[in-house]
VOPAGU-2260 file (C-alpha; in pm, 1 decimal, decimal comma):
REM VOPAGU-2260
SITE   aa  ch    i         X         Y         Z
SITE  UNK   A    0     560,5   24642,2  -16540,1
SITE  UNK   A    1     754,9   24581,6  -16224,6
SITE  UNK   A    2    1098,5   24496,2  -16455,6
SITE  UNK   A    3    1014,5   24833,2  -16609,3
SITE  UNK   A    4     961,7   25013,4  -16267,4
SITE  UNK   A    5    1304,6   24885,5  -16141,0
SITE  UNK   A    6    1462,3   25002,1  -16395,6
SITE  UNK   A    7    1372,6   25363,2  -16447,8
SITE  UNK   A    8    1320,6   25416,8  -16050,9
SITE  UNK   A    9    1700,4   25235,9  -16027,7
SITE  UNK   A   10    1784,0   25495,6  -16275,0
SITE  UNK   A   11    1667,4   25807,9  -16148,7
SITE  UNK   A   12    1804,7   25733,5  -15791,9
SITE  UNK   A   13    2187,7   25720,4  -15991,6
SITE  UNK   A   14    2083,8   26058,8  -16187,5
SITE  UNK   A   15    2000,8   26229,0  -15932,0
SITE  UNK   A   16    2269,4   26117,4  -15733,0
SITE  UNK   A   17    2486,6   26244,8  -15957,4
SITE  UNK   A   18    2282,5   26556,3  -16029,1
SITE  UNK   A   19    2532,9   26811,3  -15991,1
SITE  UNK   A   20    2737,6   26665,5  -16283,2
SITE  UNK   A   21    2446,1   26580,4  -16507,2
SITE  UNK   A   22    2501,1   26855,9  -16677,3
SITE  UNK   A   23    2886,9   26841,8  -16795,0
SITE  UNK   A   24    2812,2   26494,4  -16903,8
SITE  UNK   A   25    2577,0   26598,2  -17153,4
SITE  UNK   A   26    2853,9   26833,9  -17241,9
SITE  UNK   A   27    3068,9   26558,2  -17263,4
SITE  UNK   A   28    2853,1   26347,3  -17481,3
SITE  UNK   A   29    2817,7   26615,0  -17720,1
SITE  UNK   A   30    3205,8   26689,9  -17768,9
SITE  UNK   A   31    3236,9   26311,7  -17797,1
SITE  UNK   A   32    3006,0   26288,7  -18058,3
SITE  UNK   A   33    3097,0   26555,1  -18267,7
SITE  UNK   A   34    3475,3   26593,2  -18210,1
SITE  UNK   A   35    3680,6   26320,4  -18389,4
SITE  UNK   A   36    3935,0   26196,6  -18114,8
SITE  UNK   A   37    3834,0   26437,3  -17852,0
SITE  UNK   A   38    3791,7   26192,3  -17571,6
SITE  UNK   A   39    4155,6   25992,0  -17532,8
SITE  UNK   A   40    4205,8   25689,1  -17356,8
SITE  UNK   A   41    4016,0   25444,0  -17526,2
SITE  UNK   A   42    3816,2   25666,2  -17769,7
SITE  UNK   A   43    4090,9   25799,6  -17922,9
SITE  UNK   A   44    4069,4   25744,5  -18317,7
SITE  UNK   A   45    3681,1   25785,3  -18292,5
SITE  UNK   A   46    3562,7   25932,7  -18572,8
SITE  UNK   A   47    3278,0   26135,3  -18673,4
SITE  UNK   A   48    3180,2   25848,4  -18879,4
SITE  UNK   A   49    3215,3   25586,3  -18618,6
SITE  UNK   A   50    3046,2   25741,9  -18418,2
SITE  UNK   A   51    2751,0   25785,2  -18645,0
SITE  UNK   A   52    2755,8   25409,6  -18758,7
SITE  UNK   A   53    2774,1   25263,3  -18349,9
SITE  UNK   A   54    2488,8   25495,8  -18244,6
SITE  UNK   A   55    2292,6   25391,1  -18563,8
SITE  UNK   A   56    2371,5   25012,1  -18541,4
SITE  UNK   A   57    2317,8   25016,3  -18113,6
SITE  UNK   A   58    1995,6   25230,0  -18146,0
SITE  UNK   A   59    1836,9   24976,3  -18401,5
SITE  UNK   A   60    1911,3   24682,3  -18206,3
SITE  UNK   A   61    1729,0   24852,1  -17950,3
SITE  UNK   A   62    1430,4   24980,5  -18137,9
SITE  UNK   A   63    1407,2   24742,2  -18423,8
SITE  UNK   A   64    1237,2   24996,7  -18617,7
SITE  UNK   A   65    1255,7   24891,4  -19051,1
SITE  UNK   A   66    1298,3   24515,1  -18945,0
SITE  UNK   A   67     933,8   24386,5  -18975,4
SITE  UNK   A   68     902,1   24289,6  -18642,7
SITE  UNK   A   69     647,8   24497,6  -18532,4
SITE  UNK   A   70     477,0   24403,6  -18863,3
SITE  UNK   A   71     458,8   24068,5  -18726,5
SITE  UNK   A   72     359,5   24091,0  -18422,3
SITE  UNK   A   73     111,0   24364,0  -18534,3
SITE  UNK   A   74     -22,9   24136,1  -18749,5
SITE  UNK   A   75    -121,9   23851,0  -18505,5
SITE  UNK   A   76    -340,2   24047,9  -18300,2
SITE  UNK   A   77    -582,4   24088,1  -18622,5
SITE  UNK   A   78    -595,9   24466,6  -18558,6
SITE  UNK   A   79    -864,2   24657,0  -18803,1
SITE  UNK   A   80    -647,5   24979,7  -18683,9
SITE  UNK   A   81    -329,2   25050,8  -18892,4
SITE  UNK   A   82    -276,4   25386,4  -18774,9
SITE  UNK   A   83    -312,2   25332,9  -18421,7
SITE  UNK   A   84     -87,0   25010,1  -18478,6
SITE  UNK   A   85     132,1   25239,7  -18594,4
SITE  UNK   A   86     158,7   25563,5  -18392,2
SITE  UNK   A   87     230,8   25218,0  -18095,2
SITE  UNK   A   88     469,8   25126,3  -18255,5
SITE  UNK   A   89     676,4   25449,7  -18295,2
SITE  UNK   A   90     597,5   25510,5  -17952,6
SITE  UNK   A   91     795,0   25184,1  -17863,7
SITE  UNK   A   92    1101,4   25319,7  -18066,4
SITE  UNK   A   93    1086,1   25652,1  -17927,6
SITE  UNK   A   94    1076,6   25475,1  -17550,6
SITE  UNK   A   95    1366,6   25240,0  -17624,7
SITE  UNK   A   96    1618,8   25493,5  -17765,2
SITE  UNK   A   97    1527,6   25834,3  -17646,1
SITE  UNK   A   98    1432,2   25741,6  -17302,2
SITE  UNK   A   99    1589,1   25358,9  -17184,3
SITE  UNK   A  100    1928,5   25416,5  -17366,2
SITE  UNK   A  101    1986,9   25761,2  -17275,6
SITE  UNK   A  102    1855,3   25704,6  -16944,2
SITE  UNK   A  103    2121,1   25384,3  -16953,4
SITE  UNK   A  104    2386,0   25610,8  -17129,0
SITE  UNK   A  105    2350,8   25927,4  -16899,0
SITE  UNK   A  106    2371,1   25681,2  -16594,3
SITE  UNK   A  107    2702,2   25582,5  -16712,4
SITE  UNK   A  108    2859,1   25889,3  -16799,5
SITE  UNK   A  109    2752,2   26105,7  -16516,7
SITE  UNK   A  110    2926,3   25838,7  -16284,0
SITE  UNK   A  111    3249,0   25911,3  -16408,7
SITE  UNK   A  112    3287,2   25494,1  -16509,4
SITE  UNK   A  113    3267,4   25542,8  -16885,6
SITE  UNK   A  114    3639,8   25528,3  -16914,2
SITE  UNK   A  115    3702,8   25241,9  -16678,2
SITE  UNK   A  116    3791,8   25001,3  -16988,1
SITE  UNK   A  117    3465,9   24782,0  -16941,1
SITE  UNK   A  118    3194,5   24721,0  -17170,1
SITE  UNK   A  119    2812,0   24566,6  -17181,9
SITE  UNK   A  120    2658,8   24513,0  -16868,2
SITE  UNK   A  121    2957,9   24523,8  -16633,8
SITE  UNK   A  122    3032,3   24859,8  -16734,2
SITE  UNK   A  123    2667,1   24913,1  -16653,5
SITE  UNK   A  124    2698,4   24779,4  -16305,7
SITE  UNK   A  125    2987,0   24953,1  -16265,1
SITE  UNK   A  126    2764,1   25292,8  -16263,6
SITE  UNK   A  127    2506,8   25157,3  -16024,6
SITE  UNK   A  128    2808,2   25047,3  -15783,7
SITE  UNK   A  129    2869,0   25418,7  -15762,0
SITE  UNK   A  130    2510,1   25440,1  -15561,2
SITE  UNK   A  131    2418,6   25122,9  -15421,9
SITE  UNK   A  132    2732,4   24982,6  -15380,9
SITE  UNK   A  133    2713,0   24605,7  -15393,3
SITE  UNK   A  134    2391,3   24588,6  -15475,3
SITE  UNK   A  135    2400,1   24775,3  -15802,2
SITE  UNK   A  136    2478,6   24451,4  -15949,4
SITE  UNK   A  137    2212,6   24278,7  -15894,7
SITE  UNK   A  138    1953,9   24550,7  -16006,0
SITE  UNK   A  139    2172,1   24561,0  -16323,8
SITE  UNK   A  140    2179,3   24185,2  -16332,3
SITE  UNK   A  141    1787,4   24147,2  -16254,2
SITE  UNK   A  142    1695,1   24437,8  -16519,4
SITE  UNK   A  143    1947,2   24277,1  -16782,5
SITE  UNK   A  144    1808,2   23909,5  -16724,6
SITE  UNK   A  145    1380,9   23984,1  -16725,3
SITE  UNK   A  146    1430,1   24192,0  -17042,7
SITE  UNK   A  147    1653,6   23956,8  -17208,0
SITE  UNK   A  148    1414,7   23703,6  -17147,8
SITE  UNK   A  149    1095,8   23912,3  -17249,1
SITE  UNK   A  150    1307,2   23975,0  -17572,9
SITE  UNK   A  151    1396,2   23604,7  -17615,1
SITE  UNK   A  152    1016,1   23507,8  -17598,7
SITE  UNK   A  153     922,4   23754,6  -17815,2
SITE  UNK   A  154    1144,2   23638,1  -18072,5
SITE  UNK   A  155    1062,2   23286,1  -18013,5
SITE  UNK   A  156     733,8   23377,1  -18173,2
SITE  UNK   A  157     885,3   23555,1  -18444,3
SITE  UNK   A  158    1104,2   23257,9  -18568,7
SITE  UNK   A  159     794,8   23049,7  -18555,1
SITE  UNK   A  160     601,1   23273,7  -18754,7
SITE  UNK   A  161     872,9   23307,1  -18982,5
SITE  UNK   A  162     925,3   22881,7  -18998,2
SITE  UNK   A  163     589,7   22883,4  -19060,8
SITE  UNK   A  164     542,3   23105,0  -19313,5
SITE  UNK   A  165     873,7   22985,5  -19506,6
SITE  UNK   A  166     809,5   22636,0  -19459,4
SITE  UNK   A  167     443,6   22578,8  -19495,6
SITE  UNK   A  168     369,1   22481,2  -19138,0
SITE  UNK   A  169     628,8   22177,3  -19106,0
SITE  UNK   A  170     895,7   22076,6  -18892,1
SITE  UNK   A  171     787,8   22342,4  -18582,8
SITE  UNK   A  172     960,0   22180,3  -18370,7
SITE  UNK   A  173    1305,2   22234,4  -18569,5
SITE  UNK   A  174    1268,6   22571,4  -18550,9
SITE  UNK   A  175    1260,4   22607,0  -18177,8
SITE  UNK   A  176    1504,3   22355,3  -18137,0
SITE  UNK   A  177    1725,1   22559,6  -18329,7
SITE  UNK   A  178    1646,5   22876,6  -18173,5
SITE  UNK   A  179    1712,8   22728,2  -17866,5
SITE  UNK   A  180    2038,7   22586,3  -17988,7
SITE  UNK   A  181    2159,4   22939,8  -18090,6
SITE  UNK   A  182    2050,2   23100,0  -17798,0
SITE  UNK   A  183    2248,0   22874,1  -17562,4
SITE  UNK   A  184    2577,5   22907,5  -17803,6
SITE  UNK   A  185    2521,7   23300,3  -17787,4
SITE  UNK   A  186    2597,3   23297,8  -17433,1
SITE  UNK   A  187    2948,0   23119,7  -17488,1
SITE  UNK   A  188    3029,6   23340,1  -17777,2
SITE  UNK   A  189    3252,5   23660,4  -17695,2
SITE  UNK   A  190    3068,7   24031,0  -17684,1
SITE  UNK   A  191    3262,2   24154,5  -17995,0
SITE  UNK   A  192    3122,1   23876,2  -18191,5
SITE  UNK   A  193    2797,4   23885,5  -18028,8
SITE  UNK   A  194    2716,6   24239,1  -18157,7
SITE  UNK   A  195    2940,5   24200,7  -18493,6
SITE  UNK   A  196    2623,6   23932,8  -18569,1
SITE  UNK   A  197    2384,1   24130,8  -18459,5
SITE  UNK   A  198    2484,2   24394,3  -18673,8
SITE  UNK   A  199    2519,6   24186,2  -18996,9
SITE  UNK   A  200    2159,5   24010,2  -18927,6
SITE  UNK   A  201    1966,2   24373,2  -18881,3
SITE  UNK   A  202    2140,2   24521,5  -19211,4
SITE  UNK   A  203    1998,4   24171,8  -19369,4
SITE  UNK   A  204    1703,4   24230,9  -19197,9
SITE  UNK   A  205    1641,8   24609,8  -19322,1
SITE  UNK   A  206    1732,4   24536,2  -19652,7
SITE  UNK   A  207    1480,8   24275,5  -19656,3
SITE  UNK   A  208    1186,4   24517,3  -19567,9
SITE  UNK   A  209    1280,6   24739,5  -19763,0
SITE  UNK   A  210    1201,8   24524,9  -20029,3
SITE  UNK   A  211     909,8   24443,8  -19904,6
SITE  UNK   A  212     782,2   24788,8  -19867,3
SITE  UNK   A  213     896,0   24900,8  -20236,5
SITE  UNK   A  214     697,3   24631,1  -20336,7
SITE  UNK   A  215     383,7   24706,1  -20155,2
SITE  UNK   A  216     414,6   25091,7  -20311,5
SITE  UNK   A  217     173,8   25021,1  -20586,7
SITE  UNK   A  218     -93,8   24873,0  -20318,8
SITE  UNK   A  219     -56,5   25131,2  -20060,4
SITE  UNK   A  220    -355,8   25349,8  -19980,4
């Protein structure tokens, strides 16, 4: 909870901050995404298309929805309640894209940064420098770091449930050492390739449960 309060507090302080130009960035974000090339500098060859395929691919990184993760963990808890297992967990996408990456995206635009040639998180700090100077890294660096990690143990259970499940319930400790192994090369590995993976492993992923779910049709209630 207190991760989650920085954040959005954090946030709101650079929103309103920049109030008065809150609402030409939302203008701008909506001639970006609709106007092939409309933007210059380094947007310029955008396409419609592109633009459509980043949003998709960065929006289901961010709310995993069609992956079978929540499906997983779901499924742990031994929950009699489908439906309200459910309606949670499309409350948890609606959170992550409509609220924490637009809040993330708004931030960014309204400070004028988002054409300052940087990407990730420094182009997030950048924003924050706008309004707390200095500091704005660290908040950025502090909000990055506890959710990465919440995200990293969360998916440390998923790869063991996934070992297990695949392997019959031998060699657990392989699979962590090899999560851990990936992990730690991730951090070495350059942004472009970073999300290139990413990217590749969800489509894998999605295809996957879709499978799944087509197969489940006939058992469905």
């Amino acid at each position: 909870p207190f991760k989650v309060a920085v954040f959005i507090v954090s946030s709101l302080i650079v929103l309103v901050y920049h109030s008065s130009g809150i609402a030409s960035a939302l203008a701008l974000i909506w001639k970006g995404a609709f106007t092939p090339a409309a933007l210059g500098g380094a947007a310029i060859g955008i396409t419609v298309q592109q633009a459509i395929r980043s949003g998709v691919a960065r929006s289901l990184n961010a709310h995993e929805a069609g992956l079978g993760v929540a499906g997983t963990f779901f499924g742990a808890t031994n929950s009699k309640e489908p439906i309200n297992d459910s309606i949670m967990s499309i409350l948890g996408a609606f959170i992550s894209s409509y609220v924490v990456c637009f809040m993330v995206a708004l931030c960014i635009v309204v400070s004028g940064v988002w054409d300052n040639g940087l990407n990730s998180t420094a182009l997030t700090i950048s924003a924050f420098n706008t309004v707390f100077g200095m500091y704005g890294g660290w908040v950025v660096t502090f909000c990055a770091a506890s959710f990465g990690l919440g995200v990293m143990v969360s998916f440390a259970f998923i790869v063991h449930e996934c070992w297990v499940f695949l392997s019959g319930g031998r060699f657990n400790k392989m699979a962590y050492l090899l999560y851990a192994a990936i992990t730690f090369l991730g951090t070495l590995a350059k942004v472009d390739l970073i999300w290139n993976t990413n990217d590749i492993v969800n489509g894998l992923m999605l295809l996957i449960n879709l499978y799944g779910m087509v197969w489940f049709l006939p058992v469905i209630r």
